[in-house]
N, CA, C and O atoms as a printed pandas DataFrame, in Angstrom:
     atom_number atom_name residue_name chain_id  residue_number  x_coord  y_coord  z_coord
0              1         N          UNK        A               1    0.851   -1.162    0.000
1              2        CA          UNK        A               1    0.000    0.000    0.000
2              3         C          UNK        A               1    0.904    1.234    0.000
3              4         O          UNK        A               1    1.586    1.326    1.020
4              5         N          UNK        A               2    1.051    2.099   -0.806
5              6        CA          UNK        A               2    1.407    3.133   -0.829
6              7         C          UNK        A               2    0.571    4.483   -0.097
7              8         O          UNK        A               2   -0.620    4.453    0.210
8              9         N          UNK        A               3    1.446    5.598    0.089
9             10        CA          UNK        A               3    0.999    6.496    1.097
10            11         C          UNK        A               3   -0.035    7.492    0.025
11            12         O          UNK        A               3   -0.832    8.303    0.497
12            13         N          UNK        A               4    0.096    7.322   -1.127
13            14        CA          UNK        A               4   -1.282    7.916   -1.751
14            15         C          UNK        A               4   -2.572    6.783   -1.451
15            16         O          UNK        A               4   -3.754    7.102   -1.323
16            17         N          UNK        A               5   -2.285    6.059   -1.411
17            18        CA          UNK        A               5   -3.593    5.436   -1.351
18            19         C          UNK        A               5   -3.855    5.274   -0.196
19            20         O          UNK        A               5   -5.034    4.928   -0.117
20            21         N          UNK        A               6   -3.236    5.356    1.082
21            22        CA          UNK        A               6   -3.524    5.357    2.356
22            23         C          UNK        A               6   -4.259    6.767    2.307
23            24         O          UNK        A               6   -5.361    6.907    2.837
24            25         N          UNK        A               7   -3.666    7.714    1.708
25            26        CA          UNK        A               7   -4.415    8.792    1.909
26            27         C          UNK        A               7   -6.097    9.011    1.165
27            28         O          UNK        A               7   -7.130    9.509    1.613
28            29         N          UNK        A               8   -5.694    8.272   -0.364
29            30        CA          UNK        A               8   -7.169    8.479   -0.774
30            31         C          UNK        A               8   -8.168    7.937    0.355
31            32         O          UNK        A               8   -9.261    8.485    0.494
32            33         N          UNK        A               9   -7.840    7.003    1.052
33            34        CA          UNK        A               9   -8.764    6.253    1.810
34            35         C          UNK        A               9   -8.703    6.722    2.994
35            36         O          UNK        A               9   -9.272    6.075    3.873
36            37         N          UNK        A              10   -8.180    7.655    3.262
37            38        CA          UNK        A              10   -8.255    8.335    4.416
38            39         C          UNK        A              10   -9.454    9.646    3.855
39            40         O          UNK        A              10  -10.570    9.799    4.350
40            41         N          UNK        A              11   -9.059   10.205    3.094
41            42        CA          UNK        A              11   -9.657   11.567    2.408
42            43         C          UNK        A              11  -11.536   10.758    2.662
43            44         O          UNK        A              11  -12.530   11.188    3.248
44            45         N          UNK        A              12  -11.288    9.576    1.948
45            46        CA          UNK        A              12  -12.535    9.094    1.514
46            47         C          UNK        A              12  -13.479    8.713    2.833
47            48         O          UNK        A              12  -14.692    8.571    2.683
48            49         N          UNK        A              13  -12.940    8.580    3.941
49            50        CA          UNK        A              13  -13.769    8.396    5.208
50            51         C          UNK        A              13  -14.070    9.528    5.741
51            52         O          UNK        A              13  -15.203    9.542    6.223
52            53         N          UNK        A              14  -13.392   10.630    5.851
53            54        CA          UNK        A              14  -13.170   12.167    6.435
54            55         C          UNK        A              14  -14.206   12.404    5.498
55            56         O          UNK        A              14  -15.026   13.281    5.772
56            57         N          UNK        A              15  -14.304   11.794    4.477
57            58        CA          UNK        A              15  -15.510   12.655    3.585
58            59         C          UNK        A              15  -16.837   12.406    3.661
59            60         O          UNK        A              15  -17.725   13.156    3.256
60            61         N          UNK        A              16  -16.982   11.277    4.219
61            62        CA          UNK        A              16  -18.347   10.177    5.135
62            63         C          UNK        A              16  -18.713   10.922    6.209
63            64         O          UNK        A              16  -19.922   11.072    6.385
64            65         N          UNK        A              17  -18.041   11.365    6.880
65            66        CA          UNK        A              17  -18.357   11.516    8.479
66            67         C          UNK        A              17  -19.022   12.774    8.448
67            68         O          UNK        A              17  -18.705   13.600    7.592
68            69         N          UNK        A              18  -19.978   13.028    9.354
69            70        CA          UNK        A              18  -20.828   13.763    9.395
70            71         C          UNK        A              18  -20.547   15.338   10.283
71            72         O          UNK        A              18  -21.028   16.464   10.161
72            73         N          UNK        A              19  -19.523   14.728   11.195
73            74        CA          UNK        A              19  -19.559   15.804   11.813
74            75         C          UNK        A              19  -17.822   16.345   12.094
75            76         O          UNK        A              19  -16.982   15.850   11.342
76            77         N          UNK        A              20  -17.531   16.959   12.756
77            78        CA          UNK        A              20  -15.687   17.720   12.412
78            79         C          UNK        A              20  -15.282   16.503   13.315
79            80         O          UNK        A              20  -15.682   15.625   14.079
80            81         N          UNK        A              21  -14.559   16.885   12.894
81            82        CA          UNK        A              21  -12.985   15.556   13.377
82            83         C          UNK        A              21  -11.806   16.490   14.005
83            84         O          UNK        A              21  -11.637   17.692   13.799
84            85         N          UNK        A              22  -11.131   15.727   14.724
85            86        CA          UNK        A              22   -9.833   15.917   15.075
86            87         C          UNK        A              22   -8.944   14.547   14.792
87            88         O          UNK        A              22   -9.408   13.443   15.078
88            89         N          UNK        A              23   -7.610   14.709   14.200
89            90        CA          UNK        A              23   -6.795   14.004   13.704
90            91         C          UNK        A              23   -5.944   13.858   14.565
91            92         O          UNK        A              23   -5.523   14.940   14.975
92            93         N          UNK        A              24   -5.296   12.598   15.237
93            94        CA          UNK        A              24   -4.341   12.286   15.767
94            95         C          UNK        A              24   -3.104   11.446   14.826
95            96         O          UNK        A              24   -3.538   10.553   14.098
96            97         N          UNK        A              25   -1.901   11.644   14.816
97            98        CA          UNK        A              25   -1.117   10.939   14.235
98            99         C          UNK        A              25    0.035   11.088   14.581
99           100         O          UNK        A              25    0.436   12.147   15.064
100          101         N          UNK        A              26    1.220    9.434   14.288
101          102        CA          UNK        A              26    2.617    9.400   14.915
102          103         C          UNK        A              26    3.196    8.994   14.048
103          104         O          UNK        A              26    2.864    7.866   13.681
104          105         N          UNK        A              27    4.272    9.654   13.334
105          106        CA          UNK        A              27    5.059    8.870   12.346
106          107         C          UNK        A              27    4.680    9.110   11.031
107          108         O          UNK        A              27    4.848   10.225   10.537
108          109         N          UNK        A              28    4.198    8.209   10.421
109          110        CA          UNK        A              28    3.636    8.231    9.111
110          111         C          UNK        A              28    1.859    8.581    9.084
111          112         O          UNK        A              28    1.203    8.739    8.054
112          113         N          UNK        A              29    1.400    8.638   10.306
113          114        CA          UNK        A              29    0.096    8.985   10.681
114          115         C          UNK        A              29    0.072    9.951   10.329
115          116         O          UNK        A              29   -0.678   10.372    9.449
116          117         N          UNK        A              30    1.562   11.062   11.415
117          118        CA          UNK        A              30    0.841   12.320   11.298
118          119         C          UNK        A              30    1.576   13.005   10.036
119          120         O          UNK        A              30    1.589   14.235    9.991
120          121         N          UNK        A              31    2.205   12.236    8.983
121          122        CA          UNK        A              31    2.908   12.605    7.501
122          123         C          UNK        A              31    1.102   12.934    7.112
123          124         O          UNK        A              31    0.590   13.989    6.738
124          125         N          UNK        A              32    0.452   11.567    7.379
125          126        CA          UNK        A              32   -1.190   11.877    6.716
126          127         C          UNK        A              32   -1.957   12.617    7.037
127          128         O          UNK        A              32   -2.779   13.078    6.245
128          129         N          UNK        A              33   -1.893   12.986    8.483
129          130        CA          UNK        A              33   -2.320   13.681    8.533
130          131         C          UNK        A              33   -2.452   15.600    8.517
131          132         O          UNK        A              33   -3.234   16.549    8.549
132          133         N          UNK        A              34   -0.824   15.136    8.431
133          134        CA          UNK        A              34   -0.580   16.604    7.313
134          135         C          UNK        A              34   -0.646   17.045    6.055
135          136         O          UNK        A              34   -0.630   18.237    5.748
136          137         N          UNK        A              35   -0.720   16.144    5.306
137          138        CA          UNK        A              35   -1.364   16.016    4.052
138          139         C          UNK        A              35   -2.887   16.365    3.976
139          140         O          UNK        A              35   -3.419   16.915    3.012
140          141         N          UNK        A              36   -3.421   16.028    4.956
141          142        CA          UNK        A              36   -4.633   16.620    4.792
142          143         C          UNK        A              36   -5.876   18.021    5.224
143          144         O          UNK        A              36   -6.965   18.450    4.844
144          145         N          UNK        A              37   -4.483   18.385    6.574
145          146        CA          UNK        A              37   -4.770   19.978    6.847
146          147         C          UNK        A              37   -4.248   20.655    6.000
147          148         O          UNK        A              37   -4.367   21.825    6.363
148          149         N          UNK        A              38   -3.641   20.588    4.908
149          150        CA          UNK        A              38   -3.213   21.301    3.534
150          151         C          UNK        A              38   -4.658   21.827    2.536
151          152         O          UNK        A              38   -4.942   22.849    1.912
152          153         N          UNK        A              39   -5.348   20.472    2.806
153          154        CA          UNK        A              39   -6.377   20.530    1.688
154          155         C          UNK        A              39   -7.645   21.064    2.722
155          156         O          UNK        A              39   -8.102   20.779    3.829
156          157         N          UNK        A              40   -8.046   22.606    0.945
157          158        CA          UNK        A              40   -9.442   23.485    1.606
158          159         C          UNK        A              40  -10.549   22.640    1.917
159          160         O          UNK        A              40  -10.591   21.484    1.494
160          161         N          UNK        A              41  -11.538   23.182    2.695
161          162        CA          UNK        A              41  -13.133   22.893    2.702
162          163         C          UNK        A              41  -12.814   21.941    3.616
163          164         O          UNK        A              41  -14.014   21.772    3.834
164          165         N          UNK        A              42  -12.236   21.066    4.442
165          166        CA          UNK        A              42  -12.203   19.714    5.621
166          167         C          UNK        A              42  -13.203   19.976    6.323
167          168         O          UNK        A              42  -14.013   20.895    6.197
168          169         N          UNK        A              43  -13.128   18.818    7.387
169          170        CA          UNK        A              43  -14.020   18.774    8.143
170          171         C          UNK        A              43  -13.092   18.601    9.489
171          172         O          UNK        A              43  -13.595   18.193   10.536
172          173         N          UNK        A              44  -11.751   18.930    9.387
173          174        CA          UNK        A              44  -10.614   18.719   10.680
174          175         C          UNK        A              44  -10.804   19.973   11.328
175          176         O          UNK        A              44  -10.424   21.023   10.809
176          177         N          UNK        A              45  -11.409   19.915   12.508
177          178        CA          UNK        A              45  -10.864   20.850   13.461
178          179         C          UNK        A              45  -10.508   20.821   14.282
179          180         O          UNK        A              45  -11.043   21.416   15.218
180          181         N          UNK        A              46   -9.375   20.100   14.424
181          182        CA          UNK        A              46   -7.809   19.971   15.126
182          183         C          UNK        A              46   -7.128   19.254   14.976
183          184         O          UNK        A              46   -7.552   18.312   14.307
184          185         N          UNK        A              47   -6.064   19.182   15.320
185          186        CA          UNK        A              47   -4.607   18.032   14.950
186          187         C          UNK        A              47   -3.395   17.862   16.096
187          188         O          UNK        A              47   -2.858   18.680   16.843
188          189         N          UNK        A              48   -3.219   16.474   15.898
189          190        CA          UNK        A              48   -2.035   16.769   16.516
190          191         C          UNK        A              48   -1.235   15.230   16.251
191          192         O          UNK        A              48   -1.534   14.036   16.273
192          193         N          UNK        A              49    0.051   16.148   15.971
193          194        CA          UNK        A              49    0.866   15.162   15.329
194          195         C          UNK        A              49    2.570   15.777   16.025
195          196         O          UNK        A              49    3.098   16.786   16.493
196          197         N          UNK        A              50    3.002   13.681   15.507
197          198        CA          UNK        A              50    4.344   13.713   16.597
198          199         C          UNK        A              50    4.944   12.933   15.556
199          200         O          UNK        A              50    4.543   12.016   14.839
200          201         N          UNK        A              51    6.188   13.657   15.700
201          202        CA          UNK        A              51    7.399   13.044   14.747
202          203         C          UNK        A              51    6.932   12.661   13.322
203          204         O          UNK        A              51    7.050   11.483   12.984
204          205         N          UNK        A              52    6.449   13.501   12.521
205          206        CA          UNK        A              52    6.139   13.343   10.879
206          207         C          UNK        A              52    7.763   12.950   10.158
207          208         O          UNK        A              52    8.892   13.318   10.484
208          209         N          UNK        A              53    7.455   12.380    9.462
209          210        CA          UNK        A              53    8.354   11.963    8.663
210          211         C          UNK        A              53    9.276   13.047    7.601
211          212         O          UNK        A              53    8.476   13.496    6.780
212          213         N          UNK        A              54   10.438   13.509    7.397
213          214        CA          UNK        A              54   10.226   15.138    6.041
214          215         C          UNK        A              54   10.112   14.601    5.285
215          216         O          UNK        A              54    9.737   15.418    4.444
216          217         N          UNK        A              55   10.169   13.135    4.558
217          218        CA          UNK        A              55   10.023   12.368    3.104
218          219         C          UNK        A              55    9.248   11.339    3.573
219          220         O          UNK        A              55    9.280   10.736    4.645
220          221         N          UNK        A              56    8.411   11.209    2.420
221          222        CA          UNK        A              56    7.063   10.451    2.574
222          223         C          UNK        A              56    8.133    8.643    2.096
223          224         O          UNK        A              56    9.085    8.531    1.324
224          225         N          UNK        A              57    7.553    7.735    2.790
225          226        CA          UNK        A              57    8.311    6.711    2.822
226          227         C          UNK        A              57    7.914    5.816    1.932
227          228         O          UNK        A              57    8.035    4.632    2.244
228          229         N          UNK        A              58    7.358    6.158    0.640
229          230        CA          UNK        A              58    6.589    5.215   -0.408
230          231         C          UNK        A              58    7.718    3.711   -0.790
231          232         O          UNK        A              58    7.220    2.617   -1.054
232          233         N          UNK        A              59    9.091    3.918   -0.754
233          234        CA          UNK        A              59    9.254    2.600   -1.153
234          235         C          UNK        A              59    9.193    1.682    0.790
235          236         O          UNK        A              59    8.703    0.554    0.746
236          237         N          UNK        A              60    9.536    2.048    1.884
237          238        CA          UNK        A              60    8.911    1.414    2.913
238          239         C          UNK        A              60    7.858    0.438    2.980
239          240         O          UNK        A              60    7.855   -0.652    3.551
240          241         N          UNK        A              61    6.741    1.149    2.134
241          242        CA          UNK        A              61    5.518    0.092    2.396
242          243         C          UNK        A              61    5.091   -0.643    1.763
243          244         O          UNK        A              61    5.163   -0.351    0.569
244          245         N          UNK        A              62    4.541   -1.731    2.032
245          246        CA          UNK        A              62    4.017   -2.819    1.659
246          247         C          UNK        A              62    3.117   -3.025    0.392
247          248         O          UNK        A              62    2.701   -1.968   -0.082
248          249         N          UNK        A              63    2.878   -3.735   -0.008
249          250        CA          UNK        A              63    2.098   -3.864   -1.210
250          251         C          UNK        A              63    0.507   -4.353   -0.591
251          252         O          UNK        A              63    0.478   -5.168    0.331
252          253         N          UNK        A              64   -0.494   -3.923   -1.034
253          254        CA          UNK        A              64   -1.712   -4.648   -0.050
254          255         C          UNK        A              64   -1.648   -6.020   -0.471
255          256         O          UNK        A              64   -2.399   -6.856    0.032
C-alpha cells in the first residue's frame, strides 16, 4: 500500500463523516495527517501530530 492510497482512503472516510474531526497521528500517521490539513473545505478541526516523517516513505511500504 502506498501512502497515496492510504491517503485516498483516508480523504474518503473524512468525507463520510458527518460531523468535524480531530486528527491524531505518529510517524507516518501524522505525515497523513498533514497532508490533509493542507487541503481546503475539511471537516478537521484539530490536529495533533508527533514526529512526521520530512520524506514520505513510499518505497517502505508494503504492497496490499
Amino acid at each position: 500500500m502506498t501512502l497515496t492510497t492510504l491517503n485516498a482512503k483516508l480523504t474518503a472516510d473524512l468525507q463520510k463523516s458527518e460531523t468535524p474531526v480531530i486528527l491524531c497521528g505518529l510517524s507516518l500517521g501524522a505525515v497523513l495527517t498533514l497532508m490533509q490539513l493542507v487541503k481546503p473545505a475539511t471537516k478537521i478541526i484539530g490536529a495533533v501530530v508527533s514526529a512526521p516523517q520530512f520524506q514520505a516513505p513510499n518505497r517502505l511500504l508494503m504492497k496490499a
